[in-house]
C-alpha positions in Angstrom: 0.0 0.0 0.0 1.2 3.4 -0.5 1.5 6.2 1.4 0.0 8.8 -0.9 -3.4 10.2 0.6 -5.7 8.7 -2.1 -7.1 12.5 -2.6 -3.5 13.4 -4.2 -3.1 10.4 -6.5 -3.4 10.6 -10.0 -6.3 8.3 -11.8 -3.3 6.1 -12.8 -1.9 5.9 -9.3 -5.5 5.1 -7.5 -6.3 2.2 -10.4 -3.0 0.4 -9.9 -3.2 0.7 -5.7 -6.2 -0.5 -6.2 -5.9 -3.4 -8.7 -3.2 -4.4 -6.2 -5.6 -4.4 -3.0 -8.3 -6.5 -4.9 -5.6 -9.1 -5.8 -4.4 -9.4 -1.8 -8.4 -9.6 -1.0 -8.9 -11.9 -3.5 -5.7 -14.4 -2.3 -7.0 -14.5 1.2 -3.7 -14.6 2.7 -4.4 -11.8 4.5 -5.7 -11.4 8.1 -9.0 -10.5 9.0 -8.3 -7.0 10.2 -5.7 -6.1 7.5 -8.9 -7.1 5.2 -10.3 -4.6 6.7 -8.3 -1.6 6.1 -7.3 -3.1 2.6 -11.2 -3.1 2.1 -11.8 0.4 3.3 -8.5 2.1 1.3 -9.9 -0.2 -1.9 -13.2 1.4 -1.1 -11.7 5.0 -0.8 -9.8 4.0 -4.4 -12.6 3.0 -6.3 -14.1 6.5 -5.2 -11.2 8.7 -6.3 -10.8 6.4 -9.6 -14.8 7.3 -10.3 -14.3 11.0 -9.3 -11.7 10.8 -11.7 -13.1 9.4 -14.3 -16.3 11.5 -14.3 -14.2 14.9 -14.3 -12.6 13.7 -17.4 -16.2 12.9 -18.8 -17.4 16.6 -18.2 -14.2 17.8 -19.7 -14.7 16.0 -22.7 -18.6 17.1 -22.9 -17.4 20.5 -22.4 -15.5 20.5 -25.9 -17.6 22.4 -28.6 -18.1 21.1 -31.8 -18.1 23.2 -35.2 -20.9 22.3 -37.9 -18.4 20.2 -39.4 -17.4 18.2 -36.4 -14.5 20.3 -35.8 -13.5 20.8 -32.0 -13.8 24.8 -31.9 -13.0 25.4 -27.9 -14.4 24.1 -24.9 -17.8 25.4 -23.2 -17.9 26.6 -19.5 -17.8 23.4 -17.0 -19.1 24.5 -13.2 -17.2 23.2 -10.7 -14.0 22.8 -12.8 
């Protein structure tokens, strides 16, 4: 497990952590209160991986589209 708070890891750095946590869970070679806190920092993973992944959706549905199809800027995003 790494020591990076899950709110400052990158999408890339949460998926991998968590891949990793799901394989220990998955072995069962683990006790039952390190299952635990795998569980809960898998849990807190998944969330930043989602929160991730729907901030890179809006920025995407941001882009603006000319007639054509051509990408002509981006549109105002709230919260971004």
């Amino acid at each position: 497990m790494s020591d990076t708070p899950v709110d400052q890891m990158t999408f890339e750095q949460a998926m991998k952590e968590l891949e990793a946590v799901v394989g220990q869970l998955e072995r069962g070679d683990v006790a039952l209160d390190a299952s635990i806190t795998l569980y809960e920092r898998g849990a807190a993973l998944k969330k930043r991986c989602e929160d991730e992944l729907k901030r890179a959706e809006e920025k995407v549905a941001a882009i603006t589209l000319s007639a054509d199809g051509t990408p002509t800027g981006t549109k105002p995003v709230e919260g971004l």
